[in-house]
C-alpha positions as MATLAB code, in Angstrom:
seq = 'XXXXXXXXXXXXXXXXXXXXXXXXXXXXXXXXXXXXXXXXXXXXXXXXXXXXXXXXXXXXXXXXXXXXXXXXXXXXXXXXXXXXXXXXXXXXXXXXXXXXXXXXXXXXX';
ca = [
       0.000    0.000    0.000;
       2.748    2.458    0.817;
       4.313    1.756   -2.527;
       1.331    2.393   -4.423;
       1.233    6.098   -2.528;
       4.693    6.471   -3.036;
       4.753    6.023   -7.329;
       1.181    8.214   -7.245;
       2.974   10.720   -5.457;
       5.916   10.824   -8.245;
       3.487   10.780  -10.829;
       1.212   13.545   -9.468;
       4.388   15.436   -9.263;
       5.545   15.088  -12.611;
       2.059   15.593  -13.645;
       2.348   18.834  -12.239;
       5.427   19.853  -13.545;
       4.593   18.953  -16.699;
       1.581   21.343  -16.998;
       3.444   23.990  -15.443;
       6.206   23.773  -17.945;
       3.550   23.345  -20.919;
       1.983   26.471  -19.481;
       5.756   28.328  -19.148;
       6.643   27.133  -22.416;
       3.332   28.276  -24.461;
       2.362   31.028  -22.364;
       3.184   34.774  -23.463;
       6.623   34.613  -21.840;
       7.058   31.253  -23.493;
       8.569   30.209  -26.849;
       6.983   31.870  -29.498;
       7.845   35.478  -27.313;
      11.735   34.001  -27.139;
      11.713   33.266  -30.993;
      10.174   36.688  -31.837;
      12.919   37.972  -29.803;
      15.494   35.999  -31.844;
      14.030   37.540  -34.805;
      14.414   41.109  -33.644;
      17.699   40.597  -32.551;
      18.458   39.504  -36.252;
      17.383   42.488  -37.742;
      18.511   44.588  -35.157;
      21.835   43.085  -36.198;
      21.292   43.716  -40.078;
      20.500   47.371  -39.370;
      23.502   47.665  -37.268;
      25.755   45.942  -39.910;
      24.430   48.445  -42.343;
      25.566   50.987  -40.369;
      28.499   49.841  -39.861;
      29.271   50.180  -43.458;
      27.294   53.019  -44.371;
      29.570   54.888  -41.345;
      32.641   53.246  -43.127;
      31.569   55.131  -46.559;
      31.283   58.081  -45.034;
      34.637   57.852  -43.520;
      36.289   57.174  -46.698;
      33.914   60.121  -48.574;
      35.239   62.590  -45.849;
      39.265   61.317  -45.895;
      38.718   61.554  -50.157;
      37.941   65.523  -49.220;
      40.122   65.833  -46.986;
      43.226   64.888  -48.873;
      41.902   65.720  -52.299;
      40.811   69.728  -52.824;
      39.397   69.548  -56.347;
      36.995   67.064  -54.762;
      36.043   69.770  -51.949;
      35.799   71.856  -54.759;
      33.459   70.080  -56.555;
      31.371   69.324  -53.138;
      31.683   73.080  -52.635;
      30.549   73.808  -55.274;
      27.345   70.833  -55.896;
      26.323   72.094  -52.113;
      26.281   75.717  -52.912;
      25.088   75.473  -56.312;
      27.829   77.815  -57.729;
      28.914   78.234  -60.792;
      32.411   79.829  -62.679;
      32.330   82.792  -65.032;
      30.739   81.432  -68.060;
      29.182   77.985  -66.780;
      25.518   77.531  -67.389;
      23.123   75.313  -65.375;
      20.438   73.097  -67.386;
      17.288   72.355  -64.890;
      15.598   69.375  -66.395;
      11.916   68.681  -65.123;
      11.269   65.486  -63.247;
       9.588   62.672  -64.778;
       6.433   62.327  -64.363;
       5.299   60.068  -61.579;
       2.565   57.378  -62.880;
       1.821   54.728  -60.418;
      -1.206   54.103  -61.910;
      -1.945   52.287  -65.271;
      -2.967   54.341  -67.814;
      -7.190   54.103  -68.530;
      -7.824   52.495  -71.712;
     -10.569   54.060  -73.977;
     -13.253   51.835  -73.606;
     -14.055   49.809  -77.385;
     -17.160   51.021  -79.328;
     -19.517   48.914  -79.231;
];
């Protein structure tokens, strides 16, 4: 009789543990919040990595002007919009934006 008390108590037990981890494991703190966190620490990751090199262009954009003064020139000159004696400036319109299809006439009947 004790015995029989004994392995219902162990399996009540791990009865009860196994709910509570099923509940842990599914619940909002569970798995599918860990793997959602995985995935934001991915792209966290990607946007830091691009960054990284973005910052590393830069870098290498600025060092170019430092070192190379026809290039600050030129950036001098793109920012300000100036021109030298006898330079002219051709402003071109945009193209026209059409995200929508065109309409098509509709057939005669």
């Amino acid at each position: 009789m004790p015995q029989r008390k004994r392995i219902f108590g162990i399996f009540l037990t791990v009865a009860i543990l196994g709910a509570y981890a099923l509940t842990a494991l599914r619940g909002p703190q569970g798995l599918q919040a860990l793997f959602e966190k995985y995935r934001e620490i991915r792209t966290l990751e990607a946007r830091n990595a691009a960054a990284i090199v973005e910052n590393q262009r830069r870098r290498e954009r600025i060092e170019q002007l430092r070192s190379n003064t026809s290039e600050q020139e030129m950036e001098i000159r793109k920012q300000l919009k100036l021109l030298r004696p006898g330079e002219t400036t051709f402003i071109l319109p945009d193209a026209p934006k059409t995200s929508e299809p065109l309409a098509t006439a509709p057939a005669a009947p």
